[in-house]
C-alpha positions as CSV (number, residue, x, y, z in Angstrom):
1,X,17.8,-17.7,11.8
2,X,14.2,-17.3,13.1
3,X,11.8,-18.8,10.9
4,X,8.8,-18.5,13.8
5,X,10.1,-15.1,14.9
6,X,7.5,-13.5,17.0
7,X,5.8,-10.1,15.7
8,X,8.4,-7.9,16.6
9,X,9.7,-9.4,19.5
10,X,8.9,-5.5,21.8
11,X,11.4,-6.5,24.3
12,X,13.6,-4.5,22.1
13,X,14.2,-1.2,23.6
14,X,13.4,2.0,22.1
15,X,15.9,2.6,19.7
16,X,15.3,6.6,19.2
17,X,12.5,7.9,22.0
18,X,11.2,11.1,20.1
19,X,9.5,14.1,21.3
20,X,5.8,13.7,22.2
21,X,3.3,15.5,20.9
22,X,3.4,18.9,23.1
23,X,7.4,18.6,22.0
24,X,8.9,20.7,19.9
25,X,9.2,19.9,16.6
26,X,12.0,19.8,14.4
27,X,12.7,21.0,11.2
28,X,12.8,17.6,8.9
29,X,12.0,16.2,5.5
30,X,8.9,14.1,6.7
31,X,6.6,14.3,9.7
32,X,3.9,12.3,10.8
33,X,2.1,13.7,14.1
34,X,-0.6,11.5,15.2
35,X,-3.4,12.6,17.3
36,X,-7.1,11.0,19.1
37,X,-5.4,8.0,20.1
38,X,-6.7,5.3,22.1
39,X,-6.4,6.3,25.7
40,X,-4.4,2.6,25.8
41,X,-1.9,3.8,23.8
42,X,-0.6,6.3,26.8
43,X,3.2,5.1,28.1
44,X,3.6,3.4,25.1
45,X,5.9,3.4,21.9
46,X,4.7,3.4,17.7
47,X,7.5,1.2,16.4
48,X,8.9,2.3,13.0
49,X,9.1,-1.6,10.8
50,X,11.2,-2.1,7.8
51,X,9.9,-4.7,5.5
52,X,12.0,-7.3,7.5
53,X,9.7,-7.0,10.4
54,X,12.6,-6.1,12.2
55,X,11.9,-2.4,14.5
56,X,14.6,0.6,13.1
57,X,13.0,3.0,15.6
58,X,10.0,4.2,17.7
59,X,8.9,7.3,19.7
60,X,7.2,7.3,22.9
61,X,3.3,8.0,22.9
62,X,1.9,10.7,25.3
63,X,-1.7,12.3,25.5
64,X,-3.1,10.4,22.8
65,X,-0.4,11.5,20.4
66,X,3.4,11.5,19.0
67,X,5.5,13.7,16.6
68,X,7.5,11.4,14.4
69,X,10.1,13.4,12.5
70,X,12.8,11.7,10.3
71,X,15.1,12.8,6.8
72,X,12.5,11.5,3.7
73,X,13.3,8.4,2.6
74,X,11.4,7.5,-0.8
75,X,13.0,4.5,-1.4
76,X,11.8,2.5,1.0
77,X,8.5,0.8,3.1
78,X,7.8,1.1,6.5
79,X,4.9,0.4,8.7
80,X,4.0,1.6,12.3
81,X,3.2,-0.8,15.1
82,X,1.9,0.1,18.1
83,X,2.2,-2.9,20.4
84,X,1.6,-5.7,18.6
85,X,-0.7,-4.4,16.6
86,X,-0.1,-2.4,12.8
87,X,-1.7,0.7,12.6
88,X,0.1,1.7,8.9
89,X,1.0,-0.8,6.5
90,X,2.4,0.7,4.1
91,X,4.4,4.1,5.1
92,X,7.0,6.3,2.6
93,X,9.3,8.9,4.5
94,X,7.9,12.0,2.3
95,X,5.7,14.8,2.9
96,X,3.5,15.7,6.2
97,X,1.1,13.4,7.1
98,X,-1.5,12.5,10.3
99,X,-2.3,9.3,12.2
100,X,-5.9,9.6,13.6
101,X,-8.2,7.5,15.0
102,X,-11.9,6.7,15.4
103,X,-14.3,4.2,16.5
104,X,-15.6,4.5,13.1
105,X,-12.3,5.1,10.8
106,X,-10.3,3.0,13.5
107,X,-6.3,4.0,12.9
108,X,-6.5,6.0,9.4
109,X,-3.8,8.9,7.5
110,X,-4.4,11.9,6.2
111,X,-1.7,14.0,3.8
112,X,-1.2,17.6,3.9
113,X,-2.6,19.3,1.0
114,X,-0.4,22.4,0.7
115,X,2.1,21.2,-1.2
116,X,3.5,18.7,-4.2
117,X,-0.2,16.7,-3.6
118,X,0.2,15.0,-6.9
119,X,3.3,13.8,-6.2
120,X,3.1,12.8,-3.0
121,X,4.2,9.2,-3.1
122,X,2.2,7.9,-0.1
123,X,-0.8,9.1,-1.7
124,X,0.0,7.4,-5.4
125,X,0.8,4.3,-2.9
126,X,-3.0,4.5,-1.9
127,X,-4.4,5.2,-5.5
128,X,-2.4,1.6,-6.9
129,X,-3.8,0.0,-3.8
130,X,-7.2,1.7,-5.1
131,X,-7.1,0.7,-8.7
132,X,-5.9,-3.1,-8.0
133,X,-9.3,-2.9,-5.0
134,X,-11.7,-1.6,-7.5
135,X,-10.7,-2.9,-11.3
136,X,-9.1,-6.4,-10.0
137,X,-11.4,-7.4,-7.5
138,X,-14.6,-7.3,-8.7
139,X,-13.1,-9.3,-11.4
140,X,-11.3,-12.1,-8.7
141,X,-15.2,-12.2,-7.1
142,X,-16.5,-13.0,-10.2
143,X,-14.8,-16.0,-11.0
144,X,-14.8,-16.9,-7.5
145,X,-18.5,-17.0,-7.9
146,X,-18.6,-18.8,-11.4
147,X,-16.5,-21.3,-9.3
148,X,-19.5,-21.8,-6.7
149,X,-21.9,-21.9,-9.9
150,X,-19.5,-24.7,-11.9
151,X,-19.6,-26.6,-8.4
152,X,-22.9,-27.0,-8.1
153,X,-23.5,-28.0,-11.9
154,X,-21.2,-30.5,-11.8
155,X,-23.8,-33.2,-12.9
156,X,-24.5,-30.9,-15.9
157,X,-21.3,-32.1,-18.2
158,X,-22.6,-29.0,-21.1
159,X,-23.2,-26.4,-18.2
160,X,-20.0,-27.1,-16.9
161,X,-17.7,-26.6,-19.7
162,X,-20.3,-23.4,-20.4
163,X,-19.1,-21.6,-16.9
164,X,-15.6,-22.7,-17.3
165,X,-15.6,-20.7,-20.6
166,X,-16.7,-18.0,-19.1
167,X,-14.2,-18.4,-16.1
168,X,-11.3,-18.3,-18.4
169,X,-12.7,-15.2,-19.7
170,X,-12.6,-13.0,-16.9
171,X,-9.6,-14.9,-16.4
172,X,-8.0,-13.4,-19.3
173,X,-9.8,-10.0,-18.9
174,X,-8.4,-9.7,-15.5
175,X,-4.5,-10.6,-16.4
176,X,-4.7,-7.9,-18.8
177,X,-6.2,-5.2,-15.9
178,X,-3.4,-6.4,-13.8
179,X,-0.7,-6.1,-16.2
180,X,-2.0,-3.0,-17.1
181,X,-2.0,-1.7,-13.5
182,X,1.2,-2.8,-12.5
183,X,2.9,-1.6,-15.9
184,X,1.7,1.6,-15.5
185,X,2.9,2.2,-11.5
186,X,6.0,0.3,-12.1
187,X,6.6,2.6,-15.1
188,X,6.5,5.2,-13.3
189,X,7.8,4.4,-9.8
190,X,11.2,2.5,-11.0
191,X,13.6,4.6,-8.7
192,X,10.7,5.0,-5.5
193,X,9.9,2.7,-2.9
194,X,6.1,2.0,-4.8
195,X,8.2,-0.2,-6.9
196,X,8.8,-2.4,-3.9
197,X,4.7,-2.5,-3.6
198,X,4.2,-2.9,-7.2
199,X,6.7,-5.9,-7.4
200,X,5.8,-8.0,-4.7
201,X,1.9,-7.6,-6.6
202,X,3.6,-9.2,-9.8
203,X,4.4,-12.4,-7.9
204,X,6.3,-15.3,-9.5
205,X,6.1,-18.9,-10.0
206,X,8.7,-19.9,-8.3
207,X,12.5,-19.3,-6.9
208,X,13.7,-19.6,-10.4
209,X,11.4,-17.0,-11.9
210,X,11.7,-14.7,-8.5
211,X,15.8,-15.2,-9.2
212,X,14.8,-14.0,-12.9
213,X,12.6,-10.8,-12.1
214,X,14.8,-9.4,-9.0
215,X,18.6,-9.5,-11.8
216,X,15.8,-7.3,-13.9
217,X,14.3,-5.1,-11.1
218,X,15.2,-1.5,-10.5
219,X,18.0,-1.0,-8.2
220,X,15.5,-0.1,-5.2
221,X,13.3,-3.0,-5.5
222,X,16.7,-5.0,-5.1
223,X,18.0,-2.6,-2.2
224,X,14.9,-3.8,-0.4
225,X,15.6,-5.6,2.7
226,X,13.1,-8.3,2.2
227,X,13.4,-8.6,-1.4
228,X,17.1,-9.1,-1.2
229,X,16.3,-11.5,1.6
230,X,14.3,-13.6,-0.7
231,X,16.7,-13.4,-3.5
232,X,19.5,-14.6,-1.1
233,X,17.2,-17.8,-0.5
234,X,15.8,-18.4,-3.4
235,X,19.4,-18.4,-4.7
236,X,20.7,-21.0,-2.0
237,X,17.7,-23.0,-2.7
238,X,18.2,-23.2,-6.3
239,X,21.7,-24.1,-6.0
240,X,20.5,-26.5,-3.3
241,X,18.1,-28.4,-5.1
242,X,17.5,-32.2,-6.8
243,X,20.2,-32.5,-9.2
244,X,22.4,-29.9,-7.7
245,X,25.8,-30.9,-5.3
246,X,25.0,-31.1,-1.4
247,X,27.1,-28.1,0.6
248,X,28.6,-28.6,3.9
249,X,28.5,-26.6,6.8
250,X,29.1,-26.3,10.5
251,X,26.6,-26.4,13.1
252,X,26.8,-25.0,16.5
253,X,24.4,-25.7,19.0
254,X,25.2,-22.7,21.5
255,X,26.5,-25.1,24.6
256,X,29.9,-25.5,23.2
257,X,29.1,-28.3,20.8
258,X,30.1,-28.2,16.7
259,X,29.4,-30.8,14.0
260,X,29.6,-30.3,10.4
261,X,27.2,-32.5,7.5
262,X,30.1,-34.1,6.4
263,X,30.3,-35.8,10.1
264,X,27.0,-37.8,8.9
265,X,28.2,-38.6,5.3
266,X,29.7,-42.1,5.1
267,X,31.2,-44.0,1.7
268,X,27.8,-45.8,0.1
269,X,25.3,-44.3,2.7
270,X,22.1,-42.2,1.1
271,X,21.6,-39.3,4.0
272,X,18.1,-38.0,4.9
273,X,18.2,-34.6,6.2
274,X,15.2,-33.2,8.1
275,X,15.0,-29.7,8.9
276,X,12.4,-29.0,11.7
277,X,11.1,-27.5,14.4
278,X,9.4,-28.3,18.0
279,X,6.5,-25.7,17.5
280,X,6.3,-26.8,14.1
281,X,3.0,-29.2,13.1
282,X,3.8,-30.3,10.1
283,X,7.1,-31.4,11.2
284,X,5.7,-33.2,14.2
285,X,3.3,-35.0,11.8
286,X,6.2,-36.2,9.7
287,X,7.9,-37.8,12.7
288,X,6.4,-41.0,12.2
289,X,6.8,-41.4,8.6
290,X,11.0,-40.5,9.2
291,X,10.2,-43.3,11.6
292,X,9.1,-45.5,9.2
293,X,11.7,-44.9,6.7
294,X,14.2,-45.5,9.4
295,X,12.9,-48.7,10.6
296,X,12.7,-49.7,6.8
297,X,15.9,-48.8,5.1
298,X,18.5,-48.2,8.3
299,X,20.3,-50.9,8.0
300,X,20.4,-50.9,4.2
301,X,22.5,-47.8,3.9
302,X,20.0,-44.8,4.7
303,X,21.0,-42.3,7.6
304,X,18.4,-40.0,8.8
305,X,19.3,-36.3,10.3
306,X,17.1,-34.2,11.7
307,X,18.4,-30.7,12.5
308,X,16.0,-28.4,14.8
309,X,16.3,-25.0,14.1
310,X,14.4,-21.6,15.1
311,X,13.6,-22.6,18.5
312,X,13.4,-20.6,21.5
313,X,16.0,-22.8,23.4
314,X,18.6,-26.0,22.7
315,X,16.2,-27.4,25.6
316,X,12.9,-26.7,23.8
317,X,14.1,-29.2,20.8
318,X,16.4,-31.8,23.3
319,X,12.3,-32.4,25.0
320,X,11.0,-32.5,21.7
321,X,13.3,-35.5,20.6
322,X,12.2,-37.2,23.8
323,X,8.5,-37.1,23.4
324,X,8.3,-37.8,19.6
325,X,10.6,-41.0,20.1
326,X,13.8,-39.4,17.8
327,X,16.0,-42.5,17.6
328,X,18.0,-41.6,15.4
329,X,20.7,-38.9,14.2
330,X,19.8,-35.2,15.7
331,X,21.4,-31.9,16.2
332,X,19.9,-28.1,17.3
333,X,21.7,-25.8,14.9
334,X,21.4,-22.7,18.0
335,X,22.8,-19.9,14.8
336,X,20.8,-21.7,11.8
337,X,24.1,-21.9,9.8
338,X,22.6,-25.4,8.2
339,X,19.3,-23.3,7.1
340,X,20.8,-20.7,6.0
341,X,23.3,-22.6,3.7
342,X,20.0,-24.5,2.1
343,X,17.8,-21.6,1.7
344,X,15.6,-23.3,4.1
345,X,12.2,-20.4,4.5
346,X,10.0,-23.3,5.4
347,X,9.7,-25.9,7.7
348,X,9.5,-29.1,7.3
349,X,12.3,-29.0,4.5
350,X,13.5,-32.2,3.6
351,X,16.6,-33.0,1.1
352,X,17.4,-36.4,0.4
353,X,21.8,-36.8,-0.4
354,X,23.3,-40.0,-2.7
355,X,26.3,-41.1,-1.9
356,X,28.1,-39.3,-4.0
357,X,27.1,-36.0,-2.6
358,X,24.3,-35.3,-5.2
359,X,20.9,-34.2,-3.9
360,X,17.8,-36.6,-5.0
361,X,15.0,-34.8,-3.5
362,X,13.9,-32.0,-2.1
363,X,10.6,-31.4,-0.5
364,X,8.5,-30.9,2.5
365,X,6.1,-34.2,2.2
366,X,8.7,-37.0,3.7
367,X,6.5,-39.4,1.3
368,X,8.0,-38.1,-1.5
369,X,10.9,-39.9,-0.3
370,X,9.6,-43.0,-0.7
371,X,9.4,-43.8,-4.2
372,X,12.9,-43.1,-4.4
373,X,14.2,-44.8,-1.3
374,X,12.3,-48.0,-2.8
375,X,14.3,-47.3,-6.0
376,X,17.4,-47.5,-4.8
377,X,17.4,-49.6,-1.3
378,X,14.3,-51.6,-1.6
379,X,15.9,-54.8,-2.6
């Protein structure tokens, strides 16, 4: 589990080195030939990126150019990174297409026009990206600027509730542009990779409305890597939340050293557990209050756990506990088991146990412990 995984990590090694662009090039489904690249770019490799973030291959970048050939593939995203930065976003294995660049363009495609235009599906990719730009912005910068305009009434009660009608307006008028925008290109995309696009527009509410929309999405919006990476998290973290039954797991902290939650589970003891990170601010900041807590209710039955995960090394959290004064129960979960288990995509994520196995609280503000620490051990 690497919740601060770096962009790309390009230690990887090439995975498939490609012919350059004075190669020959072979006869395949899709083809992207890039040409006028930054002298920079010489030696270097364009990384092919799955939605993951993760590198699935690359090709080798000589005299300002590359041939990238590969089988179409319509039914899912890619980009293309060169080093560490992304030249394409948003990138559908089908039809021929050119990377170019200019000091005035900077990294830009262009799409062959000799054959099945209207249906190529990188170019309808680009015209939802166009309607959403031009028919839902305008609208989001007008209510962004009725906002400014409410603000600075604020002393004018009448005024006021005047702009916030007309807020709610544009409010409405642009919900029914969206819908209307997304209906149409999820319509019509259900078995293409726009429908990835399309459905991570929609957006949801929260993991029990994304758990809702992915059981009702077309098969290739759930084959999506990311998408079905979400839904695998959303799921543990609904089955992991207030009201739900803790899980046990096993931790291993890559130096030969196991411990499962059930070690830190006693008869009539409430455990805290605190899912962090060294690098991680917000969980730094939380320290003290865990502090607190501990000082407060330790000897009255509550036992604090605070499990490091996503860090570079078992050393990087060990200093970590050191310098922010960790007293009390700790462990570096090396292979994230204890994350994964809990769905945990954020950090800090805190989850507060009873006794009888049954999670209280979930969060990431360790104050929103408090009320219900005072509940049960304040006496």
């Amino acid at each position: 589990m690497k919740l601060n995984s770096k962009c790309l990590s390009l230690l990887f090694l090439p995975l498939l080195v490609l012919e350059g662009c004075n190669g020959k090039k072979q006869a395949t489904s899709f083809t992207l030939e890039a040409e006028n690249l930054p002298d920079a770019t010489n030696g270097s490799y364009a990384y092919v990126i799955n939605t993951l973030k993760e590198p699935v291959d690359s090709v080798l970048i000589t005299d300002g150019g590359f041939v990238y050939s590969a089988d179409t593939d319509s039914r899912h995203i890619y980009r293309i990174m060169i080093g560490s930065e992304t030249v394409v976003n948003e990138l559908i294995f089908e039809g021929n297409g050119k990377l170019l660049y200019s000091d005035s363009l900077g990294y830009h495609l262009e799409w062959s026009r000799d054959q099945n235009t209207e249906d190529n599906l990188n170019l309808s990719l680009g015209n939802f990206r166009k309607d959403l730009k031009d028919r839902v912005d305008p609208l989001t910068n007008q209510i962004l600027e009725l906002g400014y305009d409410r603000l600075r009434a604020r002393d004018d009660q009448e005024k006021v509730d005047h702009i916030t009608m007309q807020m709610d307006s544009i409010l409405n008028i642009k919900r029914a542009v969206f819908k209307e925008i997304t209906d149409k290109y999820y319509t019509a995309h259900d078995n293409d990779a726009i429908a990835i696009a399309v459905f991570r527009e929609i957006g949801f509410k929260d993991e029990a409305d994304y758990v809702e929309r992915y059981n009702a999405a077309p098969s290739v919006v759930r084959e999506d890597p990311l998408m079905s990476s979400w839904f695998k998290d959303y799921s543990f973290i609904l089955e992991t939340s207030a009201g739900r039954m803790a899980k046990d797991f096993e931790m291993d902290d890559t130096e030969g050293h196991t411990a499962r939650l059930s070690d830190y589970m006693a008869e009539g003891q409430y455990l805290l557990i605190d899912f962090w990170a060294s690098w991680c601010g917000p969980c730094r900041k939380g320290i003290p209050h865990l502090a607190k807590l501990h000082k407060m209710y330790g000897d009255k039955g509550l036992r604090i756990l605070s499990i490091g995960l996503s860090e570079e090394s078992k050393a990087d959290n060990d200093k970590a506990v050191k310098e922010l004064g960790i007293d009390w129960d700790h462990f570096y979960d090396g292979k994230g088991t204890s994350g994964d288990t809990y769905g945990v995509r954020t950090i800090p994520t805190l989850l507060l146990i009873a006794p009888d196995g049954m999670i209280l609280v979930r969060t990431s503000n360790p104050e929103d412990m408090d009320s219900v620490l005072e509940e049960t051990l304040g006496h």
